[in-house]
N, C-alpha and C positions, 0 to 999 in steps of 0.2 A: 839160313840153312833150310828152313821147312819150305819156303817157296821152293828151294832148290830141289831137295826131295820130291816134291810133290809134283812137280812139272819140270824136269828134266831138260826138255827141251828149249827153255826161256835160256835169252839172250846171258849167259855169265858175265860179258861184259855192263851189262845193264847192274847187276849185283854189285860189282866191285866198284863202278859210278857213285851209285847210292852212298855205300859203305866209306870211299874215300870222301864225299860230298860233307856227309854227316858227321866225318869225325875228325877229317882236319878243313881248317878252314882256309888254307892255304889254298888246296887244289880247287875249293869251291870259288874261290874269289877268283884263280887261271881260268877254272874251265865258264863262271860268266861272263870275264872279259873278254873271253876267244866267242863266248856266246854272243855277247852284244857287238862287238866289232863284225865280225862276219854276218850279221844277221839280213844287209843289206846286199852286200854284193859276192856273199858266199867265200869270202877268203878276209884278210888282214896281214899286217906287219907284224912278225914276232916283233920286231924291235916297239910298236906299240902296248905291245903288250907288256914289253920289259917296262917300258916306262912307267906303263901307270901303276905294274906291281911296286915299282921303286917308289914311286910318290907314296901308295901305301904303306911297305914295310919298309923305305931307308932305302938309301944307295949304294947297297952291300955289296959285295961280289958275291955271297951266299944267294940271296934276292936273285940274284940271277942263273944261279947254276941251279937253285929250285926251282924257278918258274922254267927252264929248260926243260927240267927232269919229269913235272907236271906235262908242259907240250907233249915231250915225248910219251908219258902216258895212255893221253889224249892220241895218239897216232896210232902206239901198239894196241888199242881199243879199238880200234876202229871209226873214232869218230872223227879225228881229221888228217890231213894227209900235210907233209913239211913240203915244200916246194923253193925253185930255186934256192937248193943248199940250205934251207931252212929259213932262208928269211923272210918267206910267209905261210903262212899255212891256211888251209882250204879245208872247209867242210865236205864232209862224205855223207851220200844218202843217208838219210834219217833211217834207225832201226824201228819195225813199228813193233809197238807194246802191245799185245789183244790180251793180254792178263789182269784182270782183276787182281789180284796178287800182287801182282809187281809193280802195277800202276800207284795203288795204293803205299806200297812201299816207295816207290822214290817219290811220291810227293810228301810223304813223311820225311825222306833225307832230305828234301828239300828245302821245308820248313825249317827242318831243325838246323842245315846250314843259314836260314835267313837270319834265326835267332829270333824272330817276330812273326806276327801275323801274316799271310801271302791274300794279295786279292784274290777271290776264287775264278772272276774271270780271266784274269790272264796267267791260268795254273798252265793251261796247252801252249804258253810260250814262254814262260820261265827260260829266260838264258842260260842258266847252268844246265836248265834240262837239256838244250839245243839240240844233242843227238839221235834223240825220239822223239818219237809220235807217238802220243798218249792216244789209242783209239775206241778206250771207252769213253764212257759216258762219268765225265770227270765229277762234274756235281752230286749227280747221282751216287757214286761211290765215294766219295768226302763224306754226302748225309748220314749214310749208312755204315761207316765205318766207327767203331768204337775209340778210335785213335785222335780224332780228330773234333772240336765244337766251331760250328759255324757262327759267325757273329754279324749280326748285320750294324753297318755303319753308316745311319743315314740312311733316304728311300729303297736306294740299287745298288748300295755296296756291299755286299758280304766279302768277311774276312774269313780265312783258316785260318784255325791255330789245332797248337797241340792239347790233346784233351792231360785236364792236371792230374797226376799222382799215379 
């Protein structure tokens, strides 16, 4: 809500991303597989996507009226579009992020959906992020953010994690 106040004008969509990302783990595990399937050629198979949700949570009929329910999220967001009658869906232009604020916030929901450390290099292509373009200077504000300790793993890997307590 203070991001929201404070800069008005930032993407609501991008808020409600976060907030779903970080607090159920459902829609975060929809919106990376619709991330990583589309990542190549800009679209996918809902029906791929049921599947893998199924191999994940069960062969439910719930498992599937959620992960609809999630697509459909994903559509009235703006970040993908249902085609032929829904049985694939297609990514829409990446919203660009120019907030310090915001930025920082969804790679905290981000983290917190991984439940683990995130390389910091591939923060600007996190699949669940897929919708945005993170267009700061991602590193830079990880270091300096009090939310976050940076871990190095080995010569060149640095991890984020969430800072404790």
């Amino acid at each position: 809500m203070a991001i929201h106040k404070a800069q008005p004008g930032i993407p609501v969509a991008a808020l409600c991303w976060g907030m779903a990302m970080a607090t159920y783990p459902f829609f975060g595990k929809v919106a990376e597989l619709v991330g990583r399937l589309s990542a190549i050629q800009g679209d996918c198979a809902s029906a791929e996507v049921h599947r893998r949700m199924s191999e994940i949570y069960g062969e439910r009929e719930g498992t599937r009226r959620m992960t609809n329910m999630v697509i459909q999220s994903l559509a009235s967001w703006g970040a993908v579009e249902r085609i032929e009658k829904g049985r694939r869906v297609t990514r829409l232009p990446q919203e660009r992020i120019d907030s310090d604020a915001l930025t920082v916030w969804l790679i905290e929901a981000a983290v917190r959906y991984a439940r683990k450390p995130v390389p910091a290099a591939g923060l600007q292509s996190l699949p669940v992020l897929f919708p945005f373009n993170l267009m700061r200077p991602l590193a830079y504000l990880v270091s300096n953010s009090p939310s976050f300790n940076l871990r190095s793993e080995g010569p060149s890997n640095q991890l984020v994690a969430l800072r404790e307590g």
